[in-house]
N, C-alpha and C positions, 0 to 999 in steps of 0.2 A: 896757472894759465899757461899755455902753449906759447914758446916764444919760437922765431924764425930760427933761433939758432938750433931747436932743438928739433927739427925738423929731420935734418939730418942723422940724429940719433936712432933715429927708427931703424928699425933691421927686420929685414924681411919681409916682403912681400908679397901679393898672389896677384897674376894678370889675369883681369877683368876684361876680354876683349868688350868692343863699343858697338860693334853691329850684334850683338846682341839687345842691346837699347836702343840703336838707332835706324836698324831695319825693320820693315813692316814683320815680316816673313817672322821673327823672335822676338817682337812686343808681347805676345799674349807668352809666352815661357813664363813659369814661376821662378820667385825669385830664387828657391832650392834647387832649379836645376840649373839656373845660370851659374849662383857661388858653385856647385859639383862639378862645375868644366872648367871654371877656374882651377881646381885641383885636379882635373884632369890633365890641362895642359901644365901643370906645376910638375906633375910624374910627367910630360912628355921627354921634358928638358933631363929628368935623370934618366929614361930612356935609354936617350943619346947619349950620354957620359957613358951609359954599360952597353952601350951597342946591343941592344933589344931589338932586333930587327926579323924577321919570320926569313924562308927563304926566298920570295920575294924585294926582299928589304923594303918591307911597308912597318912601319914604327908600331908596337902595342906597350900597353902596358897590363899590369895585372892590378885590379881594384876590385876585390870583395863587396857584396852586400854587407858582409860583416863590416868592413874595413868604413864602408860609405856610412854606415848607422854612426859608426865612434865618431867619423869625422865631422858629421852634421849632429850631431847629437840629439836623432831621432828614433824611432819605433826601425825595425829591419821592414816590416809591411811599407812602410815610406820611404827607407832607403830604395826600397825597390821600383816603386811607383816613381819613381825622381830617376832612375835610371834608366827604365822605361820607356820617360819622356824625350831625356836626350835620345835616344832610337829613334822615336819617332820623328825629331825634328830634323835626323839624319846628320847629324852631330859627332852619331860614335857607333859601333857594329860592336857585336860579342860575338867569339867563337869558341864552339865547350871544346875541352882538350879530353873531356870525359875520363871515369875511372877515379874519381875524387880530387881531380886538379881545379882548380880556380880557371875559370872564363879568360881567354883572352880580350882584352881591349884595344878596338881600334878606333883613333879618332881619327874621322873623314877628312879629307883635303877639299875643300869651300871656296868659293871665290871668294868670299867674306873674310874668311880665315885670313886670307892673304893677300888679304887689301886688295885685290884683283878686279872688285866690281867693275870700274870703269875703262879695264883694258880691254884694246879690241888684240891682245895678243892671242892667236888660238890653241897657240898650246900652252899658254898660261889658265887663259881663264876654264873652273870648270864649270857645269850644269847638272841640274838637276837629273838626267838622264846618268850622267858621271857617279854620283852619289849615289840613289837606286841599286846600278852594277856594283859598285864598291863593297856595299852592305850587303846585298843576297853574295857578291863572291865571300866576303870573309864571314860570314854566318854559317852556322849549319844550321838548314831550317826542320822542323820535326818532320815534314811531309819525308824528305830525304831519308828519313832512321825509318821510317814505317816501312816505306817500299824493300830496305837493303839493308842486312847488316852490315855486309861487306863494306859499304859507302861510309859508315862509320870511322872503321878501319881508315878508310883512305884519307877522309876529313880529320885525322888526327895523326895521319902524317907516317900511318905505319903501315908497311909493305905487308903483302897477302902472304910472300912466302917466308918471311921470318915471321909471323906472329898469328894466329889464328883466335878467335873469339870465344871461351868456353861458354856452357851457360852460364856461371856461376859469376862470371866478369858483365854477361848480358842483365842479367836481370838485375846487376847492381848500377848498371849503366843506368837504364830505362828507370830504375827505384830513383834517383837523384834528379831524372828530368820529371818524374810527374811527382816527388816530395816540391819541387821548386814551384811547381804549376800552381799545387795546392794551397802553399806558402803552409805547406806541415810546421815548420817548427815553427811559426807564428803562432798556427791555430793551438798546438799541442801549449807552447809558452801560457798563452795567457788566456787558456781553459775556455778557448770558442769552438771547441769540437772534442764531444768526451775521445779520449785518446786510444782507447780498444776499441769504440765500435770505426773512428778514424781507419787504423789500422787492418781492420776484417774491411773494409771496402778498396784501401790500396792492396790488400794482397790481391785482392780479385780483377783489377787494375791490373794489375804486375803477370797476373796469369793470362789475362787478356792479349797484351803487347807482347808476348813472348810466345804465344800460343803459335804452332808450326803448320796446324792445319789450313785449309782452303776457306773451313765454314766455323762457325761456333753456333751451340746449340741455348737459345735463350730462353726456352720455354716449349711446351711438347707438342710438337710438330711445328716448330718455329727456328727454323737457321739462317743466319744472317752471316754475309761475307764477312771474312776476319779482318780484312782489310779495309774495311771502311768500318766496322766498329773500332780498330786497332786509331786508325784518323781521328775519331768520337772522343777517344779517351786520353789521346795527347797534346789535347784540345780542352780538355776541362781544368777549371779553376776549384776556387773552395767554393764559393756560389754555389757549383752545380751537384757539392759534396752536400753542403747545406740543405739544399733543396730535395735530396736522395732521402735523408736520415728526416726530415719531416714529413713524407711521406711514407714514412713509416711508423712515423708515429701517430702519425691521423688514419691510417687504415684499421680499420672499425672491425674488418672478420680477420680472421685467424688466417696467416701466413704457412701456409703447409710447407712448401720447398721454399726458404729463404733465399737459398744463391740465386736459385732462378729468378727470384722477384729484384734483388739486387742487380743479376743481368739485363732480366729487360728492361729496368729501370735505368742502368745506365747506359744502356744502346737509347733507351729515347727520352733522353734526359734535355739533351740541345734543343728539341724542336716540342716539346711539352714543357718545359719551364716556365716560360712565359703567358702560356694560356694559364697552368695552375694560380701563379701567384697574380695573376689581374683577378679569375673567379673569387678568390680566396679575398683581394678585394673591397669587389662587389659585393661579396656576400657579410662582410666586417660594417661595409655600408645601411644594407638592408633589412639588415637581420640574419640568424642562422638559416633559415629557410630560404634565404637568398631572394632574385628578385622577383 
């Protein structure tokens, strides 16, 4: 049994802040993404000891998907869902340093954080409006990589006239932001998406977002701006990979031009997804003849 003396013996800690439990705003959080800010703010503190600071001097640290799976000792699909969450709770920002570096981490300055709720100090306390800015500044958001590569460049800290962007660096870029989207090495891991047909639909992905032209052609007599297909496609998950590769396997006549049916299928994958799989159904409901 535990005695008072031995209380002390313990070593080593993680700080649980309390307005996570005790505010309205972070009662509904899971209990995985509250323990994961615990270890978030656990790296804050070595942070600080190595002067981890941006040029700003706003504190990051570096914490992998990988890193978050070993430490919760979950699936990487839930490390990420759990990291995710804290985003959304506005908790913590990511910014990609791109080129195969790890994300940086930023965790948010709160009036909660800092026990500040009930000060009427005003440049103590902050707001919700504070948080918002904080997060689009230290993010790169995808809309920003679609319009510019140049913006790129600038969002990772490196000047126009020492360093220019080959293609060869771009399309390994854009490969690592929609392999993340997809959750690729999930699906690839544990056999939820045969891994070649996987791959013949991100190459055409990767041609897509790299594509230099005005139009792309998706079908004949069919061009659609690149730039809003180019939004379409940095914008999709594995869902909507999922949803591509079954209709294809449910289409009944013969496929004459593959990529094409591939392109138009993933220019309108977002806004016919949803109708297919309710018919699809309905139709489970009422027979194959539907209703």
């Amino acid at each position: 049994m535990l005695k008072r003396e031995d209380i002390s013996q313990i070593k080593g800690f993680y700080q649980l802040p309390k307005f996570l439990f005790k505010t309205d705003k972070y009662k509904k959080m899971s209990v995985e993404a509250k323990t994961l800010y615990a270890l978030i703010i656990d790296r804050v503190k070595l942070s600080c000891k190595n002067n981890w600071l941006d040029e700003e001097e706003n504190i990051y640290i570096i914490f992998t998907n990988e890193e978050v799976r070993r430490e919760l000792n979950c699936c990487l699909t839930t490390a990420i869902k759990i990291m995710k969450e804290l985003k959304s709770y506005g908790l913590i920002s990511a910014k990609r340093q791109g080129l195969g570096k790890p994300n940086l981490i930023y965790p948010q300055k709160i009036a909660e954080i800092l026990d500040l709720g009930n000060s009427k100090s005003k440049n103590n306390v902050v707001n919700n409006s504070d948080i918002n800015n904080s997060v689009i500044k230290n993010s790169v958001v995808n809309d920003s990589i679609i319009n510019n590569n140049q913006e790129i460049i600038k969002n990772d800290n490196i000047s126009n006239n020492e360093h220019k962007v080959t293609d060869e660096q771009e399309i390994k870029y854009y490969e690592e932001i929609l392999k993340e989207n997809i959750y690729y090495e999930e699906a690839v891991k544990y056999k939820m998406i045969n891994k070649d047909r996987l791959d013949e639909i991100l190459e055409i992905m990767l041609e897509i977002v790299t594509n230099k032209k005005d139009t792309i052609k998706i079908s004949k007599g069919n061009e659609v701006s690149t730039a809003i297909f180019k939004s379409r496609i940095l914008k999709m998950g594995l869902s909507e990979i999922e949803y591509i590769l079954n209709c294809i396997d449910k289409t009944t006549h013969k496929i004459i031009n593959m990529k094409n049916y591939l392109l138009s299928t993933l220019y309108n994958a977002k806004t016919t997804m949803d109708s297919y799989y309710s018919n699809w159904v309905k139709s489970d409901m009422y027979g194959y003849g539907g209703i």
